[in-house]
C-alpha positions in Angstrom: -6.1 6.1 -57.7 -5.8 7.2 -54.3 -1.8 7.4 -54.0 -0.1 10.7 -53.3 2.5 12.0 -56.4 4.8 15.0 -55.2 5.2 17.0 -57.8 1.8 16.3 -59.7 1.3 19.7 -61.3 4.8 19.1 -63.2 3.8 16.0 -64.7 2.2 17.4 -67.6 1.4 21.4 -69.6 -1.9 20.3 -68.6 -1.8 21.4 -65.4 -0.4 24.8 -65.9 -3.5 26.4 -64.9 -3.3 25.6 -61.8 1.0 25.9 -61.0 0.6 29.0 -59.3 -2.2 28.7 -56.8 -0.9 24.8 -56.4 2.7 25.2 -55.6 2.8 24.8 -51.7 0.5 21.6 -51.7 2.4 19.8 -54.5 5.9 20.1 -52.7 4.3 18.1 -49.8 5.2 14.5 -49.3 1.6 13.5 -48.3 -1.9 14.3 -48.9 -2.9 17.9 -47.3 -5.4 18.8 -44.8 -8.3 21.1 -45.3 -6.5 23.4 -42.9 -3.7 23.5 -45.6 -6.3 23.9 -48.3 -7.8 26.7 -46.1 -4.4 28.5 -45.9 -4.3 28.5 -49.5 -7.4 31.1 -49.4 -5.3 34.3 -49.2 -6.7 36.5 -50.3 -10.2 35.2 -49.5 -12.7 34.6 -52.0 -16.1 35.2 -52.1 -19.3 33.9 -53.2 -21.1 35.7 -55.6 -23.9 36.0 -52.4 -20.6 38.0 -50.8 -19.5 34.8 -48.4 -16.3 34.1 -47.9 -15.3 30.6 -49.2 -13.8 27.8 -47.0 -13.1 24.5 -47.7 -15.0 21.8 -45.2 -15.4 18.1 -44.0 -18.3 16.2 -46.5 -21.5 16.0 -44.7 -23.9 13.4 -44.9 -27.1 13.5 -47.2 -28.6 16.8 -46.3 -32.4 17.4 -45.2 -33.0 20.7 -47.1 -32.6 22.2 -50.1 -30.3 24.2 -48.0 -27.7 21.6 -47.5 -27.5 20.9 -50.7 -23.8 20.7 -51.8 -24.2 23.9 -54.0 -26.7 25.3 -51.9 -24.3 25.4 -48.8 -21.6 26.8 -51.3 -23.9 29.8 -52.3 -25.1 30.8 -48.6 -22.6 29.7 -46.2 -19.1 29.6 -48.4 -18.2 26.0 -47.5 -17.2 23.8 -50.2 -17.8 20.3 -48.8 -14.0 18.4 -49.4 -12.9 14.9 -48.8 -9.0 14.6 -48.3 -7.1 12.2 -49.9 -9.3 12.5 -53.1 -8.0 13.7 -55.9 -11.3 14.5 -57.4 -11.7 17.3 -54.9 -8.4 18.1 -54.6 -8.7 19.5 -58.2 -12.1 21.1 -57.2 -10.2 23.2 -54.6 -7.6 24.2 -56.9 -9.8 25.0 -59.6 -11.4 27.3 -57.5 -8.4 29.0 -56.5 -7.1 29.5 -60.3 -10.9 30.6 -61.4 -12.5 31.7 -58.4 -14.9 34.4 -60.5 -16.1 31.7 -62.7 -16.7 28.9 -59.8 -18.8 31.4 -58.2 -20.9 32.0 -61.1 -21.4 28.6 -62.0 -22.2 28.1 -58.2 -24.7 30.9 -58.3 -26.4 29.6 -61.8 -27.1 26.5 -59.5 -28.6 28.0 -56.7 -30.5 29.8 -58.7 -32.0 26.9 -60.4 -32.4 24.6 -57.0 -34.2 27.6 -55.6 -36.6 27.5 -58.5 -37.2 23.9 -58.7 -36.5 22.9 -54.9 -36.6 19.0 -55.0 -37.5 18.5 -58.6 -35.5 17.2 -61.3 -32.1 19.2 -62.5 -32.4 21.2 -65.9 -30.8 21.6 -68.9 -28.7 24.6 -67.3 -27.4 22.7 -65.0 -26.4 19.6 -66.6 -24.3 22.5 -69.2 -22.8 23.8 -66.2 -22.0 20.5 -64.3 -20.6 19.2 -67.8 -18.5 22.7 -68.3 -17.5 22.3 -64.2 -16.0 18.8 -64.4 -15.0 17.9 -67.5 -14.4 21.9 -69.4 -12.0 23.1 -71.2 -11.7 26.4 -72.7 -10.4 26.8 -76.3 -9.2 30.3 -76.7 -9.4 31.2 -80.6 -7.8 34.4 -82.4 -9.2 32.3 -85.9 -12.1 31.1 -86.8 -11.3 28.9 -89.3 -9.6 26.6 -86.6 -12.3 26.8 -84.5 -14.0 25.5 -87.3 -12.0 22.5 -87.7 -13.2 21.6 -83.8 -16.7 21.8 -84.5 -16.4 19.8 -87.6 -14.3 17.2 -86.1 -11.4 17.6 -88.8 -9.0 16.7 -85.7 -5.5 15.6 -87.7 -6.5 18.9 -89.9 -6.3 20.9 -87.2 -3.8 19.2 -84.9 -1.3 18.0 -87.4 -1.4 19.9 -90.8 -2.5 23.1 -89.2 0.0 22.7 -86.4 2.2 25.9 -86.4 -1.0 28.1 -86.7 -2.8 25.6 -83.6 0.4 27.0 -81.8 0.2 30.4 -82.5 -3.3 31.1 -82.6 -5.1 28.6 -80.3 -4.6 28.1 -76.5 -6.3 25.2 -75.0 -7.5 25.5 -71.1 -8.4 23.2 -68.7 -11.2 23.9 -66.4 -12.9 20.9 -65.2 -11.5 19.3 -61.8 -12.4 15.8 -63.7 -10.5 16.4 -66.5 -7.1 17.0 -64.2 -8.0 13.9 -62.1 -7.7 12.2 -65.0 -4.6 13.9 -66.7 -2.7 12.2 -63.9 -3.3 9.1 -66.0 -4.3 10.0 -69.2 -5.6 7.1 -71.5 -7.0 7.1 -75.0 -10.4 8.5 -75.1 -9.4 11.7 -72.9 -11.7 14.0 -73.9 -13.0 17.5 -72.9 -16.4 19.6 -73.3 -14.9 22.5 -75.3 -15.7 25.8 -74.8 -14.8 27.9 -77.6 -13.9 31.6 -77.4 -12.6 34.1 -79.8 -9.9 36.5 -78.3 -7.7 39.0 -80.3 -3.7 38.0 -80.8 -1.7 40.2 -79.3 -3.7 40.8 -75.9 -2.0 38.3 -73.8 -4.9 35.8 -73.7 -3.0 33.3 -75.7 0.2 33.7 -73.8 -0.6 34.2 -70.5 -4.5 33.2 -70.2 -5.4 32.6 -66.7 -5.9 35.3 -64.7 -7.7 37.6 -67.5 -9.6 34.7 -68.4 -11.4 34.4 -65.2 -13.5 37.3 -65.4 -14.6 36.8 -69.1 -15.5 33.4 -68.2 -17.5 34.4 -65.2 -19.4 37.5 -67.2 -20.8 34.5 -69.7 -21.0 32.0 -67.2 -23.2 34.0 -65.3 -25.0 33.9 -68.7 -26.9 30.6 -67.9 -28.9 30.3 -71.1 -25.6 31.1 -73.4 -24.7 27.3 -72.2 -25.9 24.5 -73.4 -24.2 21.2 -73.0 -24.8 20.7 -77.0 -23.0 24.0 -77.8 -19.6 22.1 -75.7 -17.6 20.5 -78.6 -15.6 17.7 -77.6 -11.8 18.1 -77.7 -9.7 15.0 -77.6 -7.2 16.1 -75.9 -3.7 14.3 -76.3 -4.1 15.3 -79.9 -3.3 19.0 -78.4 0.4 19.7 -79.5 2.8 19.3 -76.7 0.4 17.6 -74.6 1.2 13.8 -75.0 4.3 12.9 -76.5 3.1 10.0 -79.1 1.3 13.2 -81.1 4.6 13.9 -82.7 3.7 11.4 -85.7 1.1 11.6 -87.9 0.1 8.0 -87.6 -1.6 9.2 -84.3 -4.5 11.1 -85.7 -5.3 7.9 -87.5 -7.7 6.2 -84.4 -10.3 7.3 -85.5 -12.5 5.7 -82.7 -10.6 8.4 -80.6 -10.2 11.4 -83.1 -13.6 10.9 -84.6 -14.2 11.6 -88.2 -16.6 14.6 -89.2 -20.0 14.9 -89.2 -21.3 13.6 -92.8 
């Protein structure tokens, strides 16, 4: 779906991560440039090597580990972008609403392609691919719903426990995948969830984003703390207020999309 929507980031609460850094592209009436992407860089950010990020055409297939798409991330600060894609579009944004945590994930990879040069990818990375495009973060002040993710008891958590999911749970998007598809969400959205236990009353829940970053980043930068097994998948238009035909009960019943527990 390569057609421009003005507007996009209104279309759905899922993308309110990304509202604020996101504003000045989606009022346009046609795709942007990289020099509009690049404008959006202000302030700069930085790699976690101390580069300052920019936003650049897609080269071909590189020679050297050093032009590796990552690599060139980590020592130079360019992020490689097709325009009129939403894929990366999403990427861009995503690193404008979480740049702390994009640059530790991009750091975690360069670390591991400068260990194993051409050789096969590792279980680190596939967990931090997984968590970079198709993430979300479930922010938790109870444990006893978070328990109700792991074990799969979806119309539990999303329907009987509603009033507590709304007061106690905030739900996150973080991979750029994840919002491509959001623009055309279909039964079987799902997300890698990443669960993490805040306290109420410290604003995570109400206003998540930009304290969120750093905590990410500090256990991102954690490489061996992820594993793509410990990501529990969220189904995601079960998330009240997040796709309207979750106001019945009746919808928790597909259980080829909400998935029963684990016998």
């Amino acid at each position: 779906m390569d057609e421009w929507q003005q507007n996009f980031l209104d279309s759905s609460p899922m993308f309110e991560p990304l509202r604020g850094v996101g504003a000045a592209l989606a009022k346009l009436d046609r795709w942007p440039t990289l020099e509009e992407y690049n404008a959006l860089l202000n302030p700069p950010i930085y790699t976690a090597s101390g580069v300052e990020l920019s936003f650049v055409p897609q080269a071909g297939k590189p020679a050297h580990m050093e032009g590796k798409y990552e690599a060139r991330i980590y020592l130079n600060g360019e992020v490689q972008t097709r325009t009129e894609n939403w894929h990366d579009l999403f990427n861009a944004l995503v690193w404008l609403a979480f740049p702390r945590t994009k640059a530790a994930i991009n750091a975690r990879h360069f670390e591991a392609i400068s260990q194993s040069g051409e050789g096969n990818r590792g279980k680190i990375q596939d967990a931090l691919t997984l968590f970079d495009e198709s993430g979300i973060v479930v922010l938790h002040a109870d444990d006893e719903l978070a328990g109700l993710i792991r074990d799969f008891r979806w119309k539990e958590l999303f329907w009987k426990r509603r009033q507590a999911v709304t007061e106690r749970m905030k739900f996150v998007l973080f991979g750029h995948s994840l919002y491509e598809k959001a623009l055309r969400p279909y039964a079987g959205f799902t997300g890698k969830g990443l669960l993490v236990r805040v306290e109420a009353g410290q604003g995570m829940l109400e206003q998540p984003t930009g304290v969120l970053d750093p905590l990410l980043a500090e256990r991102l930068a954690q490489g061996e703390s992820l594993t793509s097994r410990g990501l529990s998948p969220v189904p995601l238009l079960g998330v009240p207020g997040w796709w309207e035909g979750n106001e019945c009960p009746e919808f928790y019943g597909n259980t080829a999309y909400f998935r029963l527990p684990k016998k």
